[in-house]
Structures are given as structure tokens and as C-alpha cells.
N, C-alpha and C positions, 0 to 999 in steps of 0.2 A: 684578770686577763680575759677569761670569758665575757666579759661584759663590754671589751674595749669598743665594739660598732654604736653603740647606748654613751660615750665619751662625747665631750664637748667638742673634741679635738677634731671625731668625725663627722660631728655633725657640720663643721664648718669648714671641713675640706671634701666631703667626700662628691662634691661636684666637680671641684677641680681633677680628684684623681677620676672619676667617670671620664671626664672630655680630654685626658693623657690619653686614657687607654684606648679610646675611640681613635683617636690621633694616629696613633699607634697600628691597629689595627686595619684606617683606611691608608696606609704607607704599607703597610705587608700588602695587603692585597692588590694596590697599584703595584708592586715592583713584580709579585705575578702574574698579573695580566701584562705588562712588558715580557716578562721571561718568556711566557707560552705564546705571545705573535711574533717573537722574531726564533723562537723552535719551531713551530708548527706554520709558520708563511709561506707560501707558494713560493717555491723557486723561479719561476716564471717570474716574478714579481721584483725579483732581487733586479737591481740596477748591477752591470758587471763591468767591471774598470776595464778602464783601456789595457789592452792588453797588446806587450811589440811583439813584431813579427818572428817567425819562427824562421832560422837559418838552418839548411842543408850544408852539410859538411862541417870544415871548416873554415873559422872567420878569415877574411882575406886582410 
């Protein structure tokens, strides 16, 4: 078991599992760089939906 990286098995996959984990890791990283522009974006920025008017009293 100690020897299993020195395996045929690794020798002939262990690129594919390298370009998994890269995979992998550039998906984490994209889904926080979305997470922290739309926490940290300028309000200013934000488009603000139509909003209906505000009614006094009651509605007639």
C-alpha cells in the first residue's frame, strides 16, 4: 500500500485525476468570485424594479 503512487494504475491515470482536480478547483473559485460581486457591489449599481405607487388611506 505504501508503494501504491510507484502502481501502473497511477502511472496511467494520474493526469486525468491532476485535470479533475484543477476542474474542480477553477469551479470553486468561479462560484466565489460571483458570491463576493454580488455581496460586496455598490448599491448604487443595483438596477431597482418598478416599484407601484404608494396609496394614502384607504383604497377607494
Amino acid at each position: 500500500m505504501r508503494d501504491d503512487f510507484h502502481s501502473q494504475a497511477w502511472a496511467e491515470n494520474h493526469r486525468q485525476l491532476s485535470t479533475a482536480i484543477h476542474k474542480l478547483g477553477r469551479s470553486v473559485f468561479a462560484v466565489f468570485e460571483k458570491l463576493q460581486a454580488l455581496q460586496f457591489d455598490a448599491p448604487w449599481r443595483v438596477r431597482q424594479t418598478k416599484r407601484e405607487k404608494a396609496t394614502c388611506g384607504p383604497a377607494a
